[in-house]
N, C-alpha and C positions, 0 to 999 in steps of 0.2 A: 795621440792616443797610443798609448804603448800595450795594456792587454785589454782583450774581449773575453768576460768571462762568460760561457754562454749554458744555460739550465732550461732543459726542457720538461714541462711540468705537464702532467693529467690528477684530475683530483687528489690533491696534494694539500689538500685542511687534514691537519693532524700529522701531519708527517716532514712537512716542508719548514716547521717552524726551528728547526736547531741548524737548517742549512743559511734559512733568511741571518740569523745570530749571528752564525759564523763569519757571513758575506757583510757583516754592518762591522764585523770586526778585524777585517783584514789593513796590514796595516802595508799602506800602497799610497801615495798621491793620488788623493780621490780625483784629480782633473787629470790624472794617466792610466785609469782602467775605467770602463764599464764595465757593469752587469747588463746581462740582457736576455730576460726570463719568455720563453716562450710556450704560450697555453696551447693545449693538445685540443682545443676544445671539450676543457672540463664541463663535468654537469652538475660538480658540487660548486660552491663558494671562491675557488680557486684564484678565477681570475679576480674578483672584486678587491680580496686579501691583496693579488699581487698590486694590485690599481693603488690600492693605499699604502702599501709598502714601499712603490717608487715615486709615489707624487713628493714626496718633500726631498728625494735623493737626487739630484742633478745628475749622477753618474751611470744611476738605476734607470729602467723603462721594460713596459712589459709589449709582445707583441702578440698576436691570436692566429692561430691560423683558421682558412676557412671553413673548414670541416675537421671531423677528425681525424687523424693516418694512424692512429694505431701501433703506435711505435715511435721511440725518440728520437728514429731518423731524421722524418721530416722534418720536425720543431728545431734540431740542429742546423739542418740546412738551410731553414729560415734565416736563423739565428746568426750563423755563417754568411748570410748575401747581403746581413746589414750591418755588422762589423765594423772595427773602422780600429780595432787594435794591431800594431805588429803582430803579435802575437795570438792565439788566441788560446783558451782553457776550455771544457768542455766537465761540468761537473753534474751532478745525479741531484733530484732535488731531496731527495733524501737522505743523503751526505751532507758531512760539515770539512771545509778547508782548513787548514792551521793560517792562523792569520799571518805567519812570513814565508807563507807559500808561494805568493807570488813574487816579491822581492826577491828570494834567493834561486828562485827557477831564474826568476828575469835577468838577474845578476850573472849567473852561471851562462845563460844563454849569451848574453851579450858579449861575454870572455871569452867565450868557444866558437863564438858565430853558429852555436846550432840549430840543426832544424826542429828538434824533436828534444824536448828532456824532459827525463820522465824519472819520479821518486819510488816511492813504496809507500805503504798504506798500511791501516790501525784498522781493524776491524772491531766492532762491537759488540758482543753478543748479547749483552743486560746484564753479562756474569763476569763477564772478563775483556780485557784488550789485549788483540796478539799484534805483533808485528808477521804482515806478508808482503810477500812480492819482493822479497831484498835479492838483491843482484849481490852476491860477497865475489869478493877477488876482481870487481873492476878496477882497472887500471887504463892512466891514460896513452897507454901505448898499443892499446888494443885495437885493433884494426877494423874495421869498417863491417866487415861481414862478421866478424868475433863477436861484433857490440849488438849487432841484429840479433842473430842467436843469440846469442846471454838474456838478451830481453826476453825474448822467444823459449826461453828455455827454462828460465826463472820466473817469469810473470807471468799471471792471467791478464788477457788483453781488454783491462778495464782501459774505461775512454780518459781517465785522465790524465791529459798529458800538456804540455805547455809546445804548440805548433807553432813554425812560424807560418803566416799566412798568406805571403807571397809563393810560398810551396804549395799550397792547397789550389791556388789561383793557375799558377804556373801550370800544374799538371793536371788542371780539372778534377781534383781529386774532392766528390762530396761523400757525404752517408749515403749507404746502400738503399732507398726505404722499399725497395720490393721486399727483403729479410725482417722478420720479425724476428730471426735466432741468429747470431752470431755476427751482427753488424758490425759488432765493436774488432771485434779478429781481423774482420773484413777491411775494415777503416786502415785501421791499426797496420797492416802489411800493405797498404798502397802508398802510406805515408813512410812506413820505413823502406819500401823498395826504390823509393824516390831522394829521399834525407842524403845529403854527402856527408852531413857529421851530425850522429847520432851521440847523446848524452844524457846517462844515469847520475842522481843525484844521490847517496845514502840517506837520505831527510822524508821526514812523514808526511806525505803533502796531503792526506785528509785521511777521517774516519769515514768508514764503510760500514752503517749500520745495520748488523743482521738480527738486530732484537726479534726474538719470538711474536709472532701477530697469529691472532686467533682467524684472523681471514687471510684465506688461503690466497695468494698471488697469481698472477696470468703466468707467471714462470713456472710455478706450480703443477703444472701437465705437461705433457709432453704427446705428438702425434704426429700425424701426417705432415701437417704444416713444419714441424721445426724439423722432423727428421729429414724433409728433402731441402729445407734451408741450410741443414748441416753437410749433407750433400755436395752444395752448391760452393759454399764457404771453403771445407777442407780442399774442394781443388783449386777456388780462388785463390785461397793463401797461397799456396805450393808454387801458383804460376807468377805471383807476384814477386815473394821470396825470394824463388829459383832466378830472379832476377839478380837478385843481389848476391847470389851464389850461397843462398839458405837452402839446407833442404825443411821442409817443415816439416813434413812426415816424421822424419827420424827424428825429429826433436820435440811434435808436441801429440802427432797422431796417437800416442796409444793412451794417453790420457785424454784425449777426449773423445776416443772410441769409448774408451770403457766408462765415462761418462755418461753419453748415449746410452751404453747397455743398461747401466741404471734406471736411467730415465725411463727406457721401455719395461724397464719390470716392472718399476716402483710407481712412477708419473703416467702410468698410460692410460689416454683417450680410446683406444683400442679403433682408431679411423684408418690404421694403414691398411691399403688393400694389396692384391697382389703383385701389382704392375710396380708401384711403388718400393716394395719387397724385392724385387727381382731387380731394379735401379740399385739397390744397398747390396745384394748378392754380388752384381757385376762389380762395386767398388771396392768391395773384399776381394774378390777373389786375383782382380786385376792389382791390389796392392800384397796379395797374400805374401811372398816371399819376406817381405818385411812385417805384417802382422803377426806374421807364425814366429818369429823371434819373441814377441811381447809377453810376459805372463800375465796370465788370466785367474780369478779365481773359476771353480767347476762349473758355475752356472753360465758364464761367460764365456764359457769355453762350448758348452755345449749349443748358447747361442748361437756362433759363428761356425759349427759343423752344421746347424739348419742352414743359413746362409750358403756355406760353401756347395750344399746339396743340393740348395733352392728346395727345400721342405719347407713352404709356407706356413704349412697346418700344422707340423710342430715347433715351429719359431712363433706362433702364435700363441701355441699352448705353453711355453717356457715362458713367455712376456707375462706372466703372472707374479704373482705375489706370493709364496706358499704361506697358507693361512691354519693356520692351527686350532682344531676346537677341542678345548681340553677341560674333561670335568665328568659327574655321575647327573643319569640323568638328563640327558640333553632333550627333551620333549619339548621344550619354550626355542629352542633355537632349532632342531631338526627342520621345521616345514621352512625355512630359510636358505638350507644350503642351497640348491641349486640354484635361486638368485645369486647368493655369495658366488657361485662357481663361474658366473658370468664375467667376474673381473678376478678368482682368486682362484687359486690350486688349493683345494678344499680338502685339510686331511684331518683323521678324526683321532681322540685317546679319549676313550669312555673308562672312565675307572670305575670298580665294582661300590663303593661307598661315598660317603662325607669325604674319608682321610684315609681311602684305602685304594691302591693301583698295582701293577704291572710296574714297577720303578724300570728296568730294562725296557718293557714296548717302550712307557713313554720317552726312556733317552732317545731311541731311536727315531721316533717322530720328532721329538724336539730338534734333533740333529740337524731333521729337513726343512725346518722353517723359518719363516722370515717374519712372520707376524704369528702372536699367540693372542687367543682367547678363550679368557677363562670365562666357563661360564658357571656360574655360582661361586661368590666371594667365600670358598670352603679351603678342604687341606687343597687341590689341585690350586689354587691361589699361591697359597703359601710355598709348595713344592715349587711350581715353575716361577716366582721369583726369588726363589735362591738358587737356581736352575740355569736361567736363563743368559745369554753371553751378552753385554753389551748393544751389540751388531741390535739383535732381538728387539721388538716391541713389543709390553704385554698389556694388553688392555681385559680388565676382568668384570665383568657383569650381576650385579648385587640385584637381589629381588627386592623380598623382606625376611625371609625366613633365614636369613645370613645375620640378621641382626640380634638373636636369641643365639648364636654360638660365638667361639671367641678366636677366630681363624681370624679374621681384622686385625686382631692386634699380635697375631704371628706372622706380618708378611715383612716381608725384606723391600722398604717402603722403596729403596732406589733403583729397585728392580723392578719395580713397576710404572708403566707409564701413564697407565689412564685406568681411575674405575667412573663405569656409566651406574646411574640407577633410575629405575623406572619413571619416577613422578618427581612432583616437585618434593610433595610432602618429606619421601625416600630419600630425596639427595639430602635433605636438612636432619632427616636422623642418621643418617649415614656419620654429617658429622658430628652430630653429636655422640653417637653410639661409640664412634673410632676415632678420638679427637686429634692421635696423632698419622692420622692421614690432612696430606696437606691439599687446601681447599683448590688448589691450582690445579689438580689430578682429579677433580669428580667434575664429571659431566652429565647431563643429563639427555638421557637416548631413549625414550617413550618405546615402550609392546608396538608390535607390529602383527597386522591381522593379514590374512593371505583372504581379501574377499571370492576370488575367482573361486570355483568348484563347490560354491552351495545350493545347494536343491532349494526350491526357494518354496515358500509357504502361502496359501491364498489365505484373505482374509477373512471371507464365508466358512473355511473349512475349522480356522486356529484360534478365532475371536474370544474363544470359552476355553482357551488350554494354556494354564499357567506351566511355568516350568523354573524347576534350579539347576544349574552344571553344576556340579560338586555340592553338593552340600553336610559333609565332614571336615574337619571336626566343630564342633559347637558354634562354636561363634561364626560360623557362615550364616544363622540364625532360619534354623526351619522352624522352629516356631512361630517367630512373626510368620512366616509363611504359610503358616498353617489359619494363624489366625485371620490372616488375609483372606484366605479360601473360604474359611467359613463363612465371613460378614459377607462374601462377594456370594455365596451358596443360598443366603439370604432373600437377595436381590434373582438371583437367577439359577435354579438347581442345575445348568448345564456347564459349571465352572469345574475345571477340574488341575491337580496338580501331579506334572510329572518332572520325577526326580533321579538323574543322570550324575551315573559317577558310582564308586564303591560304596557299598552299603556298609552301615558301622561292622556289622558280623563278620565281614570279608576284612578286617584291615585288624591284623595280631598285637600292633602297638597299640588298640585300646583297650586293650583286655588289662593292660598295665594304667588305667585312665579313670579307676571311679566314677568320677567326677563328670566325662563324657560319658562313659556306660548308661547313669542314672538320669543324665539330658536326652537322652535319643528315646531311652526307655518311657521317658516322661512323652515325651515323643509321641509317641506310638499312644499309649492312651489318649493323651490330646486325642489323637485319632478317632479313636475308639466313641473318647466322650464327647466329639461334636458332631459325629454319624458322618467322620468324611473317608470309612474305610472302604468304599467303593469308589471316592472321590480322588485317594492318592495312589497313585503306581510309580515302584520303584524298577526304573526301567533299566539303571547299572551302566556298565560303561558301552560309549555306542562312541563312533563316526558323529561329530554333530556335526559336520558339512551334510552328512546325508540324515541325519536322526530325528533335525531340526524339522525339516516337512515330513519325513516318515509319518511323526506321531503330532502333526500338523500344528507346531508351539508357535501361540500368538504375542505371547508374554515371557521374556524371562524376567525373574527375579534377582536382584542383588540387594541382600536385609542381611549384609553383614552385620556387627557389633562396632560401633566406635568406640575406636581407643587411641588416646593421647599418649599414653603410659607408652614406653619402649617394650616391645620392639612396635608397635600398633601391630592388625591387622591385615586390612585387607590393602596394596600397594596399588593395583590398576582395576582388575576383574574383568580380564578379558571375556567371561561369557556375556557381559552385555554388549560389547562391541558383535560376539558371533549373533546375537541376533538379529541385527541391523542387517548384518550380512546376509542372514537367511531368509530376509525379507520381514523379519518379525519386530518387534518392538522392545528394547532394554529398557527399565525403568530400577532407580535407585534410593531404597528408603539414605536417606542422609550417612554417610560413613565420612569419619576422618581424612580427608584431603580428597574428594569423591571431585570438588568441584576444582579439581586441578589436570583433571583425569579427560569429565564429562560435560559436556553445555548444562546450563542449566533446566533446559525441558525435558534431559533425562530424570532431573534427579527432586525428591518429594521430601520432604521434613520428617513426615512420620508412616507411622502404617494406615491410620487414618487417611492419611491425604493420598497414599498410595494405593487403597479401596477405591475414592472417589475420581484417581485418574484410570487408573484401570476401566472402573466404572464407565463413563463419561466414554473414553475411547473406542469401546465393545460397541453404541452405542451408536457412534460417529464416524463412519467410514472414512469420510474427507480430513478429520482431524487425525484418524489412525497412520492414511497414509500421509500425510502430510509430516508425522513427524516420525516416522518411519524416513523416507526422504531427506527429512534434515540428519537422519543419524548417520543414515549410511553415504551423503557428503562427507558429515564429519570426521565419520572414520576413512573413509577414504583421501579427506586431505591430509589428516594428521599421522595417521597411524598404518598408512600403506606400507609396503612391502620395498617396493623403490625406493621411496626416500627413508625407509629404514638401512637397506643397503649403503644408497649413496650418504648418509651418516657416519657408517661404517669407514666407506672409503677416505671420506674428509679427517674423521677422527686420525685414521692411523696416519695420512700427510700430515697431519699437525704434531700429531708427536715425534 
């Protein structure tokens, strides 16, 4: 047996199928290589696939380890003790080999008698194939410590390489599986400190697939765990190398410091604590004479004077992200920031309109950020993606009221990374309203309700007090609500309706509105003509964390107007979520995408059936609270504050 190909796998249905291709395609004397695939103890399908994949392959077999390790360590070192090639290869299951990859390693090896040859690599993006890793100007008169560094200096220390494996045996040399970060470095410098003839091939020995996945990776953070495995690694290598008369520092340390520094801004767990901190302080400071040669960009810079200071608390405060909220109007996002501020450096550009700003403030905040968002798909949309550099992520936040103006189809579509919209119904007129936004760029990121800090409501005190948040302009529909009141005024003279938010008379843009004027006007007589002008109070704009029990609301109303027609209406209606919160009960006559929003025990067909639940409920303590109880689970699993955040964070790792 001349090679061991060996692949260690963890749920790998869906991913592992262009490597298995590759590996059926390689062209080698199938009685001179095995494969030898070993499961991490997957929990999807992994191992069954691999079971059927080697049963009719003679060369093929798969092996399990007992439990999981959490790392392709261990599965290699399995891998590795049952061997039985000269050689051995070690590939990703998510990788594909070229199929005369193993012939001309083998070939080259056998010529040169080496221990170690290693090619360069095709990476993948979905968009494009680059060539990395090329070693230019080797030649074979390069000397032994020349050939380490050139590797070291030109390559990332990916695991595939073609070993000999009487070296691995010889010097004991396995995978590290304490390390979960930087094994492969680790590997990589014990087998070259050991190698007496080291050999690069110019040849593509596989693709490295980095296609875009909408779920986020275990590489994908960054924390305690890797940074003190980084730790651990950078002086492995150095003492390993420094065998071989490498220094590794000078040649790979400041690229993956400042890798790390990334990692902590953009990737972070936010789990290092001080002790740990003051471990990566000493390793600065003890290497600093050679760091301080390094250039840095500012933030990197300012990093490593926390370090050098041992300023814990502002090496913690820099490990952000600077997040940008940019736009008029920020009310839907404000009770947010200081969540956001938990994982981001929260800075604000409130412009005075739609399409109207401070162009100077905001170059200035833009200057300082690392992630922007826009919140309303208006002119701040438009501005900061033609605005913004590259480097930059803009993620922009679409209500409904974005879909009645024509900012959408003035954005600089490459300059933006992501728009979210509220609901379902909203993402689907999103695209239809802006068809050339591309469908890969709209996500959907649900309202978020902040339940903490509501006065809460008894049911003896609220049972007979309807109420609307807002109820301007028209189609918020106060007439059903009115007539609601009355058929309920029928049944019980103690129903009454209060109504929160600016009154038509307060708001100048409907004085330009006929058409609203003479609705509300109608209004008001309704009032008049079905004797409920003692029955409604317009109580205007209040606090409803504290309003909601003030004026003891057992009920609110949502009897908006469905509308299929663009732009629709009404997109979520957070005042039925606030009153779950405040102990009270939302209830929804039928609106357009209502049931994408709400369960359906919120929500009633007409105003009829919205009478007799109401009714019914006033009536029924154990039913009130009962489905009070399911709402404010509901709102609490879906539409909480946390996993609105942690949204956030995912979103911008993904773009």
């Amino acid at each position: 047996m001349q090679i061991s190909v060996i692949v260690p796998c963890f749920n790998a249905v869906g991913k592992i199928e262009r490597c298995l291709s590759a590996l059926a395609a390689i062209e080698f004397n199938a009685g001179q290589f095995e494969v030898i695939f070993v499961d991490d103890c997957s929990t999807d399908n992994t191992l069954s696939l691999l079971q059927q994949q080697t049963a009719n392959r003679q060369n093929w077999r798969v092996l399990q380890l007992p439990q999981n390790s959490g790392s392709p360590s261990a599965p290699r070192n399995l891998g590795l003790s049952q061997a039985r090639g000269d050689y051995v290869f070690f590939l990703d299951s998510d990788d594909e080999i070229f199929p005369d990859t193993l012939n001309t390693h083998y070939q080259h090896a056998l010529q040169t008698n080496a221990c170690i040859v290693r090619g360069y690599l095709i990476a993948d993006t979905g968009r494009e194939q680059l060539e990395m890793n090329k070693v230019h100007n080797w030649q074979a008169n390069l000397t032994r410590q020349q050939r380490i560094a050139a590797i070291i200096a030109h390559q990332s220390t990916i695991p595939c390489s073609l070993i000999k494996r009487s070296l691995l045996q010889q010097h004991t040399i396995t995978w590290p599986e304490a390390l979960r970060m930087g094994e492969d470095s680790y590997f990589l410098a014990q087998v070259l400190s050991v190698a007496e003839q080291v050999e690069y091939l110019s040849h593509p020995t596989y693709i490295y697939n980095q296609r875009r996945s909408f779920v986020a990776s275990s590489t994908q953070s960054y924390g305690a765990r890797e940074l003190r495995n980084h730790l651990i690694v950078w002086q492995g290598v150095q003492q390993a190398l420094a065998l071989a008369g490498v220094d590794y520092f000078a040649l790979r340390l400041q690229k993956g410091l400042q890798a790390v520094l990334a990692s902590l801004v953009f990737r972070n767990r936010y789990d290092i604590d001080e002790a740990l901190f003051l471990q990566f302080a000493d390793f600065i400071r003890q290497n600093w004479p050679l760091i301080a040669t390094f250039n840095y960009i500012p933030r990197n810079r300012e990093l490593l004077q926390t370090l050098l200071n041992s300023d814990f608390a502002g090496f913690s405060a820099l490990c952000k992200p600077r997040l940008l909220i940019a736009g008029y109007d920020l009310k839907f996002i404000q009770p947010v920031l200081t969540a956001l501020g938990h994982y981001f450096t929260v800075i604000t550009d409130e412009w005075r309109g739609h399409n109207s700003h401070d162009e100077s403030h905001s170059l200035q905040q833009l200057a300082q950020a690392d992630y922007i968002w826009c919140e309303w798909l208006l002119g701040n949309a438009v501005w900061y993606s033609k605005h913004k550099t590259p480097q930059q992520k803009l993620v922009c936040r679409m209500h409904r009221f974005e879909l009645s103006r024509e900012f959408g189809e003035q954005l600089n579509l490459s300059g933006v990374d992501a728009i979210t919209a509220v609901s379902v119904l909203f993402f689907e007129r999103l695209m239809e309203r802006f068809p050339a936004i591309p469908r890969q760029k709209v996500r959907l990121l649900p309202n978020f309700v902040d339940v903490a800090g509501y006065d809460q409501v008894s049911f003896a005190d609220s049972r007979f007090t309807l109420a609307m948040i807002g109820y301007v302009p028209a189609k918020k529909g106060l007439l059903h609500a009115l007539q609601i009141l009355a058929e309920l005024r029928q049944k019980d003279s103690r129903y009454r309706l209060k109504l929160f938010g600016k009154a038509p008379a307060e708001l100048p843009w409907l004085k330009n509105h006929p058409d609203e004027l003479a609705y509300f006007a109608d209004c008001e007589q309704h009032i008049r003509d079905l004797g409920l002008t003692d029955a409604v109070e317009h109580v205007g704009f209040a606090d409803i964390k504290k309003a909601m029990a003030q004026h003891q609301v057992g009920f609110v109303l949502s009897v908006s107007e469905s509308m299929r027609e663009l732009p629709g209406f009404e997109s979520f209606h957070l005042a039925v979520a606030d009153a779950y919160a405040a102990g009270a009960v939302g209830l929804v006559k039928q609106w357009t995408g209502c049931e994408y929003v709400y369960p359906p025990q919120m929500i009633t067909p007409d105003t009829n059936a919205l009478v007799s639940k109401i009714w019914q409920l006033t009536q029924d303590k154990a039913a009130y609270q009962q489905l009070q109880q399911t709402g404010i689970s509901f709102i609490e699993r879906h539409y909480n504050v946390s996993a609105f955040v942690q949204h956030v964070r995912a979103l911008y790792d993904e773009i």
